[in-house]
N, C-alpha and C positions, 0 to 999 in steps of 0.2 A: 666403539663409536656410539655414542647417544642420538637416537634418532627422538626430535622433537616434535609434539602432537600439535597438529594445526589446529588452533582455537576456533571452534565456532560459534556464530553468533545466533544467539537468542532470538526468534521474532518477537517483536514486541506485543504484549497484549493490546489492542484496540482501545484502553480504557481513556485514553485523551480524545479522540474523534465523538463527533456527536453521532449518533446513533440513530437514525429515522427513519420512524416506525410505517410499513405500507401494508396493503390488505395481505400481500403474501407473503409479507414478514411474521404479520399477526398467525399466520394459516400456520408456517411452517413451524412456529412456537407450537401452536394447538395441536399440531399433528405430531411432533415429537415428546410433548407431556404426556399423549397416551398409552407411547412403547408399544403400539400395534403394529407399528411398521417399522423397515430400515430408514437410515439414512437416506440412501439411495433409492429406496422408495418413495419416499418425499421428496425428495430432487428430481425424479419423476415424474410425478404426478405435479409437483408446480413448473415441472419446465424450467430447473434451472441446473445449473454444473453442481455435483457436488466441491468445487474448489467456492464455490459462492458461498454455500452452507456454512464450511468451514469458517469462513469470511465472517460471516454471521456470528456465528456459533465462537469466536472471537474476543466478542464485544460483549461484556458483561451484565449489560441491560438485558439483551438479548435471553442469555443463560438464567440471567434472574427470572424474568419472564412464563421461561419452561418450567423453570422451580415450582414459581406460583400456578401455575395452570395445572403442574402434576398433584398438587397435593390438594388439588380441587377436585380431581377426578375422583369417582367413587370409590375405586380398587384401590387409593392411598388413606380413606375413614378406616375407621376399625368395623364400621359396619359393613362397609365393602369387602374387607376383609376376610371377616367371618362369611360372607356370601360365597365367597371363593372356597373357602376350607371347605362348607358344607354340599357345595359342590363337587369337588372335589372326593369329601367324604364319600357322596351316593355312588361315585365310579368306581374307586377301591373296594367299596363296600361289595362288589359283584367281582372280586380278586382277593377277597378276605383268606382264603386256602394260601393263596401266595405270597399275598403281602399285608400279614396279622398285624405286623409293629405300626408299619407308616398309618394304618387306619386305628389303632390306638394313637400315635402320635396326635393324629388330626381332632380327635376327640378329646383328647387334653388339648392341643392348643384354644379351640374354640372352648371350651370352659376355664381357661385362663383367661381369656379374652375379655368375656361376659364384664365388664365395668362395673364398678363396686357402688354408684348408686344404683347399679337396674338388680340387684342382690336382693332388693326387699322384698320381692316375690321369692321367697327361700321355700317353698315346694316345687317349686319347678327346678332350681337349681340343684335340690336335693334329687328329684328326681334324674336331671339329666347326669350326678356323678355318681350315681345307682345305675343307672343303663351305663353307663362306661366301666362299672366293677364289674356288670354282669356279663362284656363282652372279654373283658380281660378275662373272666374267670372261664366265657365257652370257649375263647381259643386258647389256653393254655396258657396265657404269659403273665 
């Protein structure tokens, strides 16, 4: 006997409804572009169900929204970028006995990074892929 699977249905995306925009719509966009918090943290803190969010988070205006607000945030430039590695860098760098690779990792990433118009200053760039042969070459790798 063939037992047959009950179809289920799709929610529909929200892309027919109009979409209207209010301060703590604007909020919960701005707070979820900067991946500081959960969900649920932001449901939260605005005081609303996370079944609303979802609600929200639905509607493709909405999602467009957080797109644009994320890639305005610093930590999405390539200059925020490198802020983070080099951060980053200075913590591994006091773990250098443990963990040699990921802080070469990080000093190649951030000298890939460097954009090919800010190259003009090529002593400095020589300089910083001189200090990266000469940490490869103290730890061994």
């Amino acid at each position: 006997m063939v037992v047959q699977k009950k179809k289920t249905k799709k929610k529909p995306v929200n892309k027919g409804k109009v979409f209207n925009w209010t301060p703590m719509r604007k909020t919960a966009a701005r707070l979820m572009s900067t991946g500081l918090k959960t969900q649920r943290q932001i449901c939260a803190e605005l005081n609303v169900t996370e079944k609303t969010m979802c609600e929200w988070k639905q509607h493709t205006e909405f999602m467009q929204e957080v797109d644009r607000l994320t890639f305005l945030q610093e930590n999405a430039t390539r200059a925020g970028v490198v802020r983070l590695a080099l951060k980053a860098l200075g913590i591994k760098e006091n773990y250098i006995d443990e963990d040699r690779s990921t802080y070469l990792d990080y000093l190649e990433f951030i000298l890939k990074t460097i954009p090919p118009d800010v190259k003009e200053d090529e002593d400095k760039l020589k300089d910083l892929a001189d200090a990266i042969m000469n940490s490869a070459k103290a730890i061994g790798k």
